[in-house]
Structure formats: structure tokens, C-alpha cells
C-alpha positions as CSV (number, residue, x, y, z in Angstrom):
1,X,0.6,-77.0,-116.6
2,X,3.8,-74.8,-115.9
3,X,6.3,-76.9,-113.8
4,X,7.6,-74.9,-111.0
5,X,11.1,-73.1,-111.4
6,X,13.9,-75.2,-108.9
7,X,14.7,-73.0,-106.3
8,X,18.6,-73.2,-104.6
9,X,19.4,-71.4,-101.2
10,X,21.2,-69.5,-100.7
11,X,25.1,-70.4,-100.6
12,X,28.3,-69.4,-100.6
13,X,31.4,-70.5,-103.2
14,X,33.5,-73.6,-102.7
15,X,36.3,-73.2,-100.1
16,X,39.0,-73.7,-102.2
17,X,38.1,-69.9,-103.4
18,X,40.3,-69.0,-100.5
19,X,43.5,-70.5,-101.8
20,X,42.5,-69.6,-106.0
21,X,41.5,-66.2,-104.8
22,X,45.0,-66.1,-102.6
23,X,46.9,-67.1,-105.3
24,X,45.7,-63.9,-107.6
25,X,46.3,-61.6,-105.1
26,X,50.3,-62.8,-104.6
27,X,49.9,-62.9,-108.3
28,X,49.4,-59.1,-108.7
29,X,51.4,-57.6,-106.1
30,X,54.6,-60.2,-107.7
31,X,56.2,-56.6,-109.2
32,X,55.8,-55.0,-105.5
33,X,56.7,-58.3,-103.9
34,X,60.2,-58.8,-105.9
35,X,61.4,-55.4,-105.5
36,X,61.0,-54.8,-101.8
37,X,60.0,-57.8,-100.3
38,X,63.8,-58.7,-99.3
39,X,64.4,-54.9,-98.2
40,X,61.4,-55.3,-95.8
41,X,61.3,-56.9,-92.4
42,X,59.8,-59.8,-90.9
43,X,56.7,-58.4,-89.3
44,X,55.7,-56.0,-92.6
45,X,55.8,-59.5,-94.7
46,X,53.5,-61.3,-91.9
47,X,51.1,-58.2,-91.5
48,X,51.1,-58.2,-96.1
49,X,50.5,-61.5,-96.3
50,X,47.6,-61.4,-92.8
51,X,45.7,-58.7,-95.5
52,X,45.9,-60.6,-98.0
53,X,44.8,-64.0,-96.3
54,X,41.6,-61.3,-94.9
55,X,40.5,-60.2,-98.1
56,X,40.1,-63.5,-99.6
57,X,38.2,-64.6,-96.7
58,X,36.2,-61.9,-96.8
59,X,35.6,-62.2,-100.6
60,X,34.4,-65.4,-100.0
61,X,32.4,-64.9,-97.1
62,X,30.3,-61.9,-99.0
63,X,30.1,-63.4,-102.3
64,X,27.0,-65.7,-102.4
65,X,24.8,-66.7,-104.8
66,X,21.1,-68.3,-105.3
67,X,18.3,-69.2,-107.5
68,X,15.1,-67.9,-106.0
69,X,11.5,-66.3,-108.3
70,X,13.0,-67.4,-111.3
71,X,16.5,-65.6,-111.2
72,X,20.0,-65.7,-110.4
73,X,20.6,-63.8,-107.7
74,X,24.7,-63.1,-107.0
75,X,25.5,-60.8,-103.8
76,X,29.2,-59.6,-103.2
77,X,31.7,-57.1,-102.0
78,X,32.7,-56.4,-98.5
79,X,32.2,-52.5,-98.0
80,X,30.8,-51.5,-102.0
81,X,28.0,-54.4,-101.9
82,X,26.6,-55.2,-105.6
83,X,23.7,-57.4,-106.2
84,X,23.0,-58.7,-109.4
85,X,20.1,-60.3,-111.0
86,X,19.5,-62.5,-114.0
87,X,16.1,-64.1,-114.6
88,X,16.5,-67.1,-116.1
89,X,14.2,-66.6,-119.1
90,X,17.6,-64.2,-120.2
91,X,20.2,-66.2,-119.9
92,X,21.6,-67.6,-123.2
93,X,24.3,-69.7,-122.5
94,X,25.9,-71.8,-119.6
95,X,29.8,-71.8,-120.0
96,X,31.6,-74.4,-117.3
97,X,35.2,-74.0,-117.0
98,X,38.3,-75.2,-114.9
99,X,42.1,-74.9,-115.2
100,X,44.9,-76.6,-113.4
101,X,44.7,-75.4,-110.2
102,X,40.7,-75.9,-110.3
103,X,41.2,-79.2,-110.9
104,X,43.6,-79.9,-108.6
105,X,40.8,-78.9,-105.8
106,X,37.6,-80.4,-108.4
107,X,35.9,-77.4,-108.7
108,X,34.7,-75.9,-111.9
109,X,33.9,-71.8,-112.9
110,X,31.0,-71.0,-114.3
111,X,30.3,-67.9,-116.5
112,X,26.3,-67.1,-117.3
113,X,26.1,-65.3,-120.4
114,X,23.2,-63.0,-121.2
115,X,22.5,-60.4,-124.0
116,X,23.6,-57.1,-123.9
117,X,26.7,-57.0,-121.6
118,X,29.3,-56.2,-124.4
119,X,29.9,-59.7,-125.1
120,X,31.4,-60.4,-121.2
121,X,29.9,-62.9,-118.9
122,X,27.3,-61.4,-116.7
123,X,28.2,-63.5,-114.0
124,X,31.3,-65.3,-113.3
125,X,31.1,-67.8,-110.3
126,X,34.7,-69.2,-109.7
127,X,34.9,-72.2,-107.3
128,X,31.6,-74.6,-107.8
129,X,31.7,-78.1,-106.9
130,X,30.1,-80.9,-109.5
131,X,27.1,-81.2,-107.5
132,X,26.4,-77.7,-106.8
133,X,27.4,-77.1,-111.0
134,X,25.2,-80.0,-112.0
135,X,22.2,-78.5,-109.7
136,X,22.8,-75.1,-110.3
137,X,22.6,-76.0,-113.9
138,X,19.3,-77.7,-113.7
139,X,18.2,-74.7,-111.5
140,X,19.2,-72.6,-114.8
141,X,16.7,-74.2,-116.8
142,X,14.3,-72.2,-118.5
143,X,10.7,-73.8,-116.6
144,X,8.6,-75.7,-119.9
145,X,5.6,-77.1,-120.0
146,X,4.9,-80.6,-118.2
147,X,2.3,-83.2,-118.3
148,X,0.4,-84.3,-115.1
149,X,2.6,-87.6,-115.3
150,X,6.0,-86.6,-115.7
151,X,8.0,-88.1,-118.6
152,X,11.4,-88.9,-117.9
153,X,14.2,-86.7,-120.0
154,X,15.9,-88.6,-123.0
155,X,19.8,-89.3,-122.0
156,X,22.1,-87.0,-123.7
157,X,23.2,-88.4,-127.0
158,X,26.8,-87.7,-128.6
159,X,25.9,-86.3,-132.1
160,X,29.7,-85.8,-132.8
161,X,33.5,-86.4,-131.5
162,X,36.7,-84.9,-132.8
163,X,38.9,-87.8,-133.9
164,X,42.8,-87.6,-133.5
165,X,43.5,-86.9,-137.3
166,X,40.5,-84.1,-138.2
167,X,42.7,-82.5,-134.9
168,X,45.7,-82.7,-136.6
169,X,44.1,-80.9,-139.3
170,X,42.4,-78.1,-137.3
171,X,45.6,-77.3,-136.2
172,X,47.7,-77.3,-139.3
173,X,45.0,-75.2,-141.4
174,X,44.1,-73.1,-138.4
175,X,45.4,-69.6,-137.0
176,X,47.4,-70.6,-134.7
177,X,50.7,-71.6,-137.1
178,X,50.3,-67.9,-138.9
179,X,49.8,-66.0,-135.8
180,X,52.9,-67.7,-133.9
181,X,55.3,-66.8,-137.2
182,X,53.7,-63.0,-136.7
183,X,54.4,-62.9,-133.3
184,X,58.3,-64.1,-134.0
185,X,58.7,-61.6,-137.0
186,X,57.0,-59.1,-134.2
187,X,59.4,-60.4,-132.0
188,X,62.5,-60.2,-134.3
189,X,61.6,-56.0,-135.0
190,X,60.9,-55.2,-131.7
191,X,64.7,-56.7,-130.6
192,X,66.0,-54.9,-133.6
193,X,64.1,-51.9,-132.0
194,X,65.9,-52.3,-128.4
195,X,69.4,-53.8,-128.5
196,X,72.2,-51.9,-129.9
197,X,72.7,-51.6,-133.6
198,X,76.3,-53.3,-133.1
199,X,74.9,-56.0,-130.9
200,X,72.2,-56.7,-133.3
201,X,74.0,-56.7,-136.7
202,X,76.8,-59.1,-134.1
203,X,74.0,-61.3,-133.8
204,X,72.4,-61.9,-137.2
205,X,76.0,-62.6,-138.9
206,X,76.5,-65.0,-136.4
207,X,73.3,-66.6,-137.1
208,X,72.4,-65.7,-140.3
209,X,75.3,-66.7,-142.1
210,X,73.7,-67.5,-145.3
211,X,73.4,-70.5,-147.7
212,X,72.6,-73.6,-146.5
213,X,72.9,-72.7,-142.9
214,X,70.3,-69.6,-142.8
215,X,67.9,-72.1,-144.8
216,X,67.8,-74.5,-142.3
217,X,67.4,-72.0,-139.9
218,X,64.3,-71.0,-141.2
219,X,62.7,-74.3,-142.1
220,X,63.7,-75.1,-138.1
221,X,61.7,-71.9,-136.9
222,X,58.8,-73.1,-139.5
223,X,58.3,-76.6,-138.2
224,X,58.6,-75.1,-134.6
225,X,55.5,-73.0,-135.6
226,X,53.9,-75.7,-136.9
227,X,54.3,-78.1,-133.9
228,X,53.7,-75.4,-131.0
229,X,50.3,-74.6,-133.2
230,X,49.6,-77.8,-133.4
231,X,50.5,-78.4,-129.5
232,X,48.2,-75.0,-128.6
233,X,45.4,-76.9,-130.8
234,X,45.6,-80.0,-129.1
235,X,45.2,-78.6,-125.7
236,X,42.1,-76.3,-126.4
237,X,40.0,-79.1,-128.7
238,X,41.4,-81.9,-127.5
239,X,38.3,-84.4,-126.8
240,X,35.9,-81.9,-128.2
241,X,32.8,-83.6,-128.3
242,X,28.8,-82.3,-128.7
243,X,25.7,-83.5,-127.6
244,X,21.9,-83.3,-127.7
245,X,20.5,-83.1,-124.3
246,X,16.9,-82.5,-124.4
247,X,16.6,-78.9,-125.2
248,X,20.2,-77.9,-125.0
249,X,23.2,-78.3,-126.8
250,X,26.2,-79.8,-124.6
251,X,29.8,-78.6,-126.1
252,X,33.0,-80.1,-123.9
253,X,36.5,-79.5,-125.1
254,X,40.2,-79.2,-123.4
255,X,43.2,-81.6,-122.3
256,X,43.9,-79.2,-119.1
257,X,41.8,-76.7,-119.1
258,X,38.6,-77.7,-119.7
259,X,35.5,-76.0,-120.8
260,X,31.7,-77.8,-120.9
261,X,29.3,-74.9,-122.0
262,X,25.5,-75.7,-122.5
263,X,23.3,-73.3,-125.1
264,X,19.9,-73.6,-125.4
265,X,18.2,-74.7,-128.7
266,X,15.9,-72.2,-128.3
267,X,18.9,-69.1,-128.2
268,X,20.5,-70.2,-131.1
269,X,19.4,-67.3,-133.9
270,X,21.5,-69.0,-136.9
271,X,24.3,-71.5,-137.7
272,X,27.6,-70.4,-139.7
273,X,29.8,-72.5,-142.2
274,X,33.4,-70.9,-142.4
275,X,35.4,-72.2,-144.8
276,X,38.9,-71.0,-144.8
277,X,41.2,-70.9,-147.8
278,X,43.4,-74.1,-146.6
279,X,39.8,-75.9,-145.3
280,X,38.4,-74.8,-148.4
281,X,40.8,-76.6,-150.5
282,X,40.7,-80.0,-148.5
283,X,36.5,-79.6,-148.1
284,X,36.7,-79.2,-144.5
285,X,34.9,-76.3,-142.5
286,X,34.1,-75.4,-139.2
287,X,30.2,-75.1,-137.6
288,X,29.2,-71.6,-135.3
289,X,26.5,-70.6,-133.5
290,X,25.2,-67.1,-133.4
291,X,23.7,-66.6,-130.2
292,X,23.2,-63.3,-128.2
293,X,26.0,-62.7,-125.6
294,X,28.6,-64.6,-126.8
295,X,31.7,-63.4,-127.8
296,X,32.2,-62.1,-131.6
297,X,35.5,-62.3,-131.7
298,X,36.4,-65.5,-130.2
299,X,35.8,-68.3,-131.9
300,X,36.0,-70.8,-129.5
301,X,32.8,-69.7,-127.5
302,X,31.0,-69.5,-130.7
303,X,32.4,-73.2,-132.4
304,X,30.0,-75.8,-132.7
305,X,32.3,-78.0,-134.0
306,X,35.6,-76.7,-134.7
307,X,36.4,-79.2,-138.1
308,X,34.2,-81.6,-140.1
309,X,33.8,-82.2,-143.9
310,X,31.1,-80.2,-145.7
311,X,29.2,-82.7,-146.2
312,X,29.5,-84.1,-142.6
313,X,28.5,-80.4,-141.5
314,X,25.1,-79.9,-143.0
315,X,23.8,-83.8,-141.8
316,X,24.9,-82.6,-138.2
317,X,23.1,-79.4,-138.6
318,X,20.0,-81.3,-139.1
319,X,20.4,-83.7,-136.0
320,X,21.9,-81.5,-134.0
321,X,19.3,-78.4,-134.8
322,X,16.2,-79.7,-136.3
323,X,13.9,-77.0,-134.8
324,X,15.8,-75.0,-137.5
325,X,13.6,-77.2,-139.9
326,X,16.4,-76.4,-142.7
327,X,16.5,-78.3,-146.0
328,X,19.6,-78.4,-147.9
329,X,19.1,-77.4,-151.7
330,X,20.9,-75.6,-154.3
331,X,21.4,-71.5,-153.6
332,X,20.5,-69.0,-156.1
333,X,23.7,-67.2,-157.0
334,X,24.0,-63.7,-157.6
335,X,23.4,-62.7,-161.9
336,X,26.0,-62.1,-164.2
337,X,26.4,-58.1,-164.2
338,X,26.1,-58.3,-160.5
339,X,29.3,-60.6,-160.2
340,X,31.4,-57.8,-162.6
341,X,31.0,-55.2,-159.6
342,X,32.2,-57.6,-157.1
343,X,35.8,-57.2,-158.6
344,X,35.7,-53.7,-158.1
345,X,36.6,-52.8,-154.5
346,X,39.4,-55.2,-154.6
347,X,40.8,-53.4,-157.9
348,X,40.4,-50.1,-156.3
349,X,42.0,-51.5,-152.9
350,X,45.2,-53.0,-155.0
351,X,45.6,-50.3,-157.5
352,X,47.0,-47.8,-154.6
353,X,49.8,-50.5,-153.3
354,X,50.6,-51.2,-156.6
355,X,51.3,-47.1,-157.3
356,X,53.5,-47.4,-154.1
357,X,55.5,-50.7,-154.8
358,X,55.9,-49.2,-158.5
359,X,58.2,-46.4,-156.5
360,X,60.4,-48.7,-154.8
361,X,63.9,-49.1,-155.9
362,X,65.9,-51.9,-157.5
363,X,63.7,-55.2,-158.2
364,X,61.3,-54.1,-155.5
365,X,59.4,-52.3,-158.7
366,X,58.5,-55.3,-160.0
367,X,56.5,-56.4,-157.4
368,X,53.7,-54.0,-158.2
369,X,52.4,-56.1,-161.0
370,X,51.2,-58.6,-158.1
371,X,48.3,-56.4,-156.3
372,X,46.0,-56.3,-159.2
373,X,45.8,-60.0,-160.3
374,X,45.2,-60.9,-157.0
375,X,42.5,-58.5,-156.3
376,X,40.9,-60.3,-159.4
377,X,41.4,-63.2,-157.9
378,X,39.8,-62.4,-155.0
379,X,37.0,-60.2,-156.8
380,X,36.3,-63.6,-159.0
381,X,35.7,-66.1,-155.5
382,X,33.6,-63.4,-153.9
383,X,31.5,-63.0,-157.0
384,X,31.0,-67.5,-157.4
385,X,30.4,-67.7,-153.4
386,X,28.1,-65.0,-153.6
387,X,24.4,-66.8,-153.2
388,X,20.8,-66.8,-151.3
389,X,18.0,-68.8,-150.3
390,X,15.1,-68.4,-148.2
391,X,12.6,-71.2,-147.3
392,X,9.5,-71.2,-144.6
393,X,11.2,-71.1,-141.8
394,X,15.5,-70.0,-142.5
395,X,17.3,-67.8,-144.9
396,X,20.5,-68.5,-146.1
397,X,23.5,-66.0,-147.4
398,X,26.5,-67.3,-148.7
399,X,29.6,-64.6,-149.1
400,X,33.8,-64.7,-149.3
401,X,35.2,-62.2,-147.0
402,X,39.0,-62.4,-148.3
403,X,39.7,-65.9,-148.6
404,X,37.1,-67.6,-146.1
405,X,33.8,-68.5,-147.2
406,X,31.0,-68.1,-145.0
407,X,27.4,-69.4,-145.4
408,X,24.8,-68.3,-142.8
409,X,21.5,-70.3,-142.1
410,X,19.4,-68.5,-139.7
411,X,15.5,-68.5,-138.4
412,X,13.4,-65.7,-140.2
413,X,12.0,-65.5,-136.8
414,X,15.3,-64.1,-135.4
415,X,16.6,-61.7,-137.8
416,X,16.9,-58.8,-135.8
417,X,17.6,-56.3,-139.0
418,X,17.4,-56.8,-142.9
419,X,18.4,-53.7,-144.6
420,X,18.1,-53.5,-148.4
421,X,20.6,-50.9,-149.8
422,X,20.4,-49.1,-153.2
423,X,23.6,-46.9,-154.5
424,X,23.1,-44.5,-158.0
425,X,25.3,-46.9,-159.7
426,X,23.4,-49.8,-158.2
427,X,20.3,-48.5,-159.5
428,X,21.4,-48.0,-162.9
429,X,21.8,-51.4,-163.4
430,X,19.2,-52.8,-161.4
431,X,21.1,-54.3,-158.5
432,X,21.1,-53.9,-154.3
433,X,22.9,-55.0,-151.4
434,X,21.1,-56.4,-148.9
435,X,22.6,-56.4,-144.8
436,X,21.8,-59.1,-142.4
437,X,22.0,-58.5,-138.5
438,X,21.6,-60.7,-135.6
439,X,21.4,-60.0,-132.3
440,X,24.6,-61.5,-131.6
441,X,25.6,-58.3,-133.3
442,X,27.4,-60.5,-136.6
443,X,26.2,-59.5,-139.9
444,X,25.7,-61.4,-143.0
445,X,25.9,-59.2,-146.5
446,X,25.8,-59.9,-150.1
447,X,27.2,-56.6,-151.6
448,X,25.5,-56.9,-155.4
449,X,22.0,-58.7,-156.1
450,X,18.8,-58.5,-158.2
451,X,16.9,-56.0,-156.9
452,X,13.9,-57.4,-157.4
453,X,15.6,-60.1,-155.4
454,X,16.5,-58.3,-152.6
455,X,13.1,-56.6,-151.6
456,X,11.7,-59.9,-151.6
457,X,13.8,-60.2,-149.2
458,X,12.9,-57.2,-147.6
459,X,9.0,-58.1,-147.6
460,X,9.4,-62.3,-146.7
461,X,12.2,-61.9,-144.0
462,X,12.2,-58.6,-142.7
463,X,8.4,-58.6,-142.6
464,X,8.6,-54.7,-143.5
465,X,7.4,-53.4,-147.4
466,X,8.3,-50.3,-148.2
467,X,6.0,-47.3,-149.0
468,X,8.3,-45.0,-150.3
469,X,11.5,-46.1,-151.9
470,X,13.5,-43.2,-150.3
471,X,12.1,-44.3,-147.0
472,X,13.1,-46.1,-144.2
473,X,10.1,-48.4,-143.2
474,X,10.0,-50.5,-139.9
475,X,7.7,-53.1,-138.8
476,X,6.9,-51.9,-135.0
477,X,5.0,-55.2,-134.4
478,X,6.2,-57.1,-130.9
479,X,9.2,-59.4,-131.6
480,X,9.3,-58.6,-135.4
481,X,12.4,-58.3,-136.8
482,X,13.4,-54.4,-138.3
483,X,13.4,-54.1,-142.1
484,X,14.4,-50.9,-143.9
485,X,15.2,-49.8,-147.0
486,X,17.8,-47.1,-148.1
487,X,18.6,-45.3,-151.3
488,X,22.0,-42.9,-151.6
């Protein structure tokens, strides 16, 4: 039989939601406050701060929340009243969260994430104590099936921990080193930009003197980079660990702030290998989960764990996933002609930049022989990466974007769109490109395959034949996936 759904009252936030939501308030009116809060007198700053004190209070007193007919029911606002509600069945993920000041008072936030909603948390609950997270959690839990004699849940087991030195790692081949020396060079223009052109050219002879001096200087701001990336690192995956527990996936990570998010296995459409140039090199990568309403472009929501050697990486697929029922075997890369084409958007990509650095004056013209060897370069990796494989139950894509390699294993099941794509110059030749889409809106693509190939594809995962080859066909059947084909 179908176990009833836990029901929770309804309630109101945690208390110290008076003081967090206080503390945002001073927060945003800081620009008013420091301009005119010495000019004003006593009794404006009492009756400011009085409003202030009342609209938290009030916030807190409207904003309630409860889990009642199998949904999440959230009512706030004082005067503009919204109501929202989530059944259960639609949630996706369960992201916990707390920063200093929440742990100063031991309450977490909670952010229910559901398909749909641009990639934002539906629902953000701020100030939840660990009972009311722990039962409102359980609460959350999609209702399954239960014998007459209950059997009690398996403990959660830790499939994997990040260990001091793969953290090191993470946060030497990460983004965070490249994106802090951006931001300085951004930093370093945008000064150029505002101070005088005296004080500025005052300020780089004095520190840029040259020689020995201006190398040091540099090496100084490099290792800087290095250890504030690795410091950034270290407070955001510090004590990363993930666990199996039951039907969900457990992921906890953070030194101060600290996140605890819970998926479950049932949501997750596909797993993602990313292999970055540096990782690459090393054989590290890093393990995601495509799951509707998370966010595609950060990372962090998505990682499943954020560094772990290749080989490490597809075992803890298996334990971690095994509904996926995903073998590991060879992939069928992509024939010969095909992997000549793949070098031809980079060529066409470089050959403009090299025409402009060919213009430049002095040695700067010798810097347009670069563009084109490295766009074969890159052509060359994305033509070996490229690869497929399809199984039972998953089909796996293997592309390079740029530098990173990613490799995509997802459930038939859940492939929302497979799209088989024929230009004249394709067709020639006998090639296609075939387009993957989830419903966590990420694509996988391999640009150049057999076309024979590729409308398997289109009839084994997409479900869809087509009648006519200048058609687009689409499977209409409930919960089958779209598959179309296109010819230009």
C-alpha cells in the first residue's frame, strides 16, 4: 500500500529571522544611513530604526510555512499576501544552507528547487532550526510504496570524502586562480581608466621599475592568486563529502558557510565527466548531475564530486547511481572523414585574428602565425574526444568544448530532445550532427558522425523514426522524449 504523506502544521520561521532579517535591512539603507544619518536628529534615527525593527517583525509574523495534501505550502507578505504551492512529487532538490551569522544562532536556510523557475529556488525558507530542517526534510519526501510491516531505512553510507591533497589540487587546476588574475588585470585598466594620466604613469615607474624588481613583482602577484584561489577553494569544498541515503543522494561541503543539499535518485536525468585541460593532464576530473532546476551555470549546485581520478569517477558512478544500470565499455569514436571537418570551425575562427594581428606593427606581426596551429590543435582534441555509445538503459556522448572534455551518461528514459541534423555539405559525405537536451536545459552534441549512426540514434533514444527526411517527426506518446530530424 501507499504510505501516507507526513503532514507538518502550520508554523512560522525561527526567531532569529528577526535579527538576520534586521541585519539586511541596516544593510541596504548603509548608503542612506552614512550620508545623513549624523545630519539627522535623535528622534528621526529612533522612529528609522522603530520601522525597521516593525517590518522584520512583521515579515516574520506573515511568513509561514506547512506541508499539508502532499505540498509545500509558504504564505507571506504583510499588505501584498503571496501563497505558494509545491507538491512534493515536483520538487527536485533539497539545498540546506547556513553562513556565519546562521550559525552563530544554529539555524540553517533552505532553498526547494523545482523545474521550470529559471534555474532560482522556488522557495527559499531562511531561519529553520535542525529539528524543524530534519522533519521538514522527511516531510519533503516523495510518499513510496511500503509493506504492511515496515522495514527500517538503511543508515546513510559515505560513498566518498575529499581528502586534504585532491583539495589542494581542485584549487590549483580550478577557476578560481585564472579568474582572480582577470579580475586584477580588470582591475589594473579600470585604474588606468580613472586616475590621472600623470598620477598613473607616477605610479607604474615607481613600481614597475624593471628588471629584477618588476619580475618579482609579478611572481608576488602570481603566488598571491594562487594562494587566495586556493584559500576561496578551501572554504567552499572543504569537508565535501557524499552519501547514499536510501533514495537520495546527500552532498555536504563548506568550512563557514556550509551547504548540505539532498537530490533524489529518481531526479537525476544524467551524470557529467568534465575534464579540464590541467585535470586532463594529471587524470583528474570532476562528477555533475543534470537535474531539472538546478542552476546551469553554477557549478557548485550541480558537482557531485568536485575532484576524483578517472578511474575513481566511473566506480563511484556505479555505487553511488546504480539505478542508472551503466556499464563502462569502450565508446565508438567518430570515422575518419568525420574527424577532418572537426578542424574546420576552429580554422575559420583563427584565420580572422590572424588577418588582424598580421596588421599590427613592429613584432606584434609576428604573432599571427599563432591562431591557426592552435586552432588545429584544438580541431585535432575535439576530433579524438569525439565518441558515442548507447546501451539498454543510458546513452553516452563524449565531446571537447575548447580545452575541457566532457562525457555525458544519461537515462534514455529522460532525454527530453534528440535532434539529428543534416547540412548540404554533411550529406555529401554522409555525415550528421546529432543534439542532446535535457531538461536541466544542458545539451550534449557531437557536431560530425555516421549518419547511419546518428538516426539510430534518432530511432533507439529518441523513440521517433522519421517518415520523411525533410520532416520534423515527434513522438507525442506521454512522457516520451521529442526526436526530430532536420535537413538544411
Amino acid at each position: 500500500m501507499t504510505s501516507d504523506p507526513a503532514v507538518i502544521a502550520e508554523r512560522r520561521l525561527h526567531p532569529a529571522y528577526l535579527v538576520i532579517s534586521l541585519g539586511r535591512s541596516i544593510r541596504t539603507l548603509l548608503p542612506l544611513i552614512a550620508v545623513g544619518i549624523w545630519k539627522a536628529p535623535g528622534w528621526a534615527v529612533a522612529v528609522l530604526a522603530g520601522l525597521i525593527a516593525l517590518r522584520a517583525l512583521g515579515e516574520w509574523w506573515a511568513r509561514t510555512y506547512a506541508v499539508q495534501d502532499g505540498s509545500l505550502r509558504v504564505r507571506s507578505g504583510l499588505f501584498n499576501q503571496t501563497r505558494h504551492t509545491i507538491g512534493i512529487n515536483r520538487i527536485t532538490a533539497l539545498d540546506a544552507e547556513r553562513g556565519v551569522v546562521q550559525r552563530i544562532f544554529r539555524v540553517w536556510g533552505l532553498k526547494v528547487q523545482t523545474p521550470g523557475n529559471d534555474h532560482r529556488s522556488s522557495v527559499h525558507l531562511v531561519c529553520l532550526s535542525a529539528p524543524a530542517l530534519a522533519a521538514l526534510r522527511t516531510a519533503l519526501r516523495p510518499p513510496g510504496l511500503v509493506t504492511e510491516t515496515p522495514v527500517p531505512e538503511d543508515p546513510a553510507v559515505t560513498l566518498a570524502a575529499l581528502d586534504t591533497r585532491t583539495l589542494l589540487i581542485a584549487a590549483v587546476t580550478g577557476t578560481s586562480v585564472p579568474l582572480i588574475l582577470a579580475g586584477a588585470a580588470a582591475t589594473f585598466g579600470r585604474a588606468r581608466d580613472l586616475l590621472p594620466e600623470r598620477t598613473f604613469h607616477r605610479l607604474t615607474r615607481e613600481v614597475f621599475v624593471g628588471g629584477t624588481t618588476t619580475a618579482l613583482l609579478l611572481l608576488a602577484a602570481a603566488a598571491l592568486a594562487v594562494l587566495a584561489g586556493i584559500g576561496l577553494t578551501s572554504l567552499r569544498l572543504a569537508r565535501f563529502s557524499l552519501a547514499r541515503d536510501g533514495d537520495r543522494l546527500r552532498i555536504s561541503r563548506g568550512l563557514i558557510a556550509q551547504r548540505s543539499g539532498t537530490i533524489p535518485v529518481d531526479r537525476v536525468q544524467a551524470v557529467r565527466i568534465v575534464q579540464g585541460w590541467w585535470r586532463r593532464m594529471l587524470g583528474y576530473c570532476a562528477l555533475e548531475v543534470e537535474v531539472a532546476g538546478l542552476s546551469t551555470s553554477d557549478d557548485t549546485e550541480r558537482s557531485l564530486f568536485p575532484l576524483l581520478r578517472l578511474d575513481a569517477a566511473l566506480d563511484l558512478v556505479s555505487r553511488a547511481l546504480p539505478e542508472l544500470r551503466w556499464t563502462p565499455g569502450p565508446l565508438t569514436p567518430v570515422p575518419g572523414r568525420a574527424r577532418r571537418r572537426y578542424l574546420s570551425l576552429p580554422v575559420l575562427c583563427a584565420a580572422p585574428i590572424a588577418f588582424g594581428l598580421y596588421w599590427l606593427p613592429g613584432w606584434g606581426t609576428y604573432l599571427a602565425v599563432v591562431p591557426v596551429p592552435l586552432a588545429l590543435l584544438v580541431g585535432w582534441g575535439q576530433a579524438m574526444d569525439a565518441a558515442w555509445s548507447f546501451d539498454a538503459t543510458t546513452v553516452t556522448f563524449r565531446w571537447r568544448r575548447v580545452l575541457a572534455t566532457h562525457t555525458v551518461i544519461a537515462r534514455r528514459s529522460r532525454v527530453q530532445l534528440l535532434e539529428v541534423t543534416r547540412t548540404p555539405f554533411q550529406r555529401r559525405v554522409g555525415l550528421a550532427g546529432v543534439r542532446l537536451l535535457l531538461s536541466s536545459k544542458r545539451k550534449a552534441r557531437l557536431r560530425h558522425l555516421e549518419a547511419d549512426d546518428a538516426l539510430v540514434l534518432l530511432h533507439q533514444v529518441g523513440r521517433g523514426a522519421p517518415s520523411r527526411p525533410a520532416a520534423d517527426v515527434v513522438d507525442t506518446s506521454p512522457g516520451a522524449p521529442v526526436a526530430t530530424y532536420r535537413e538544411r
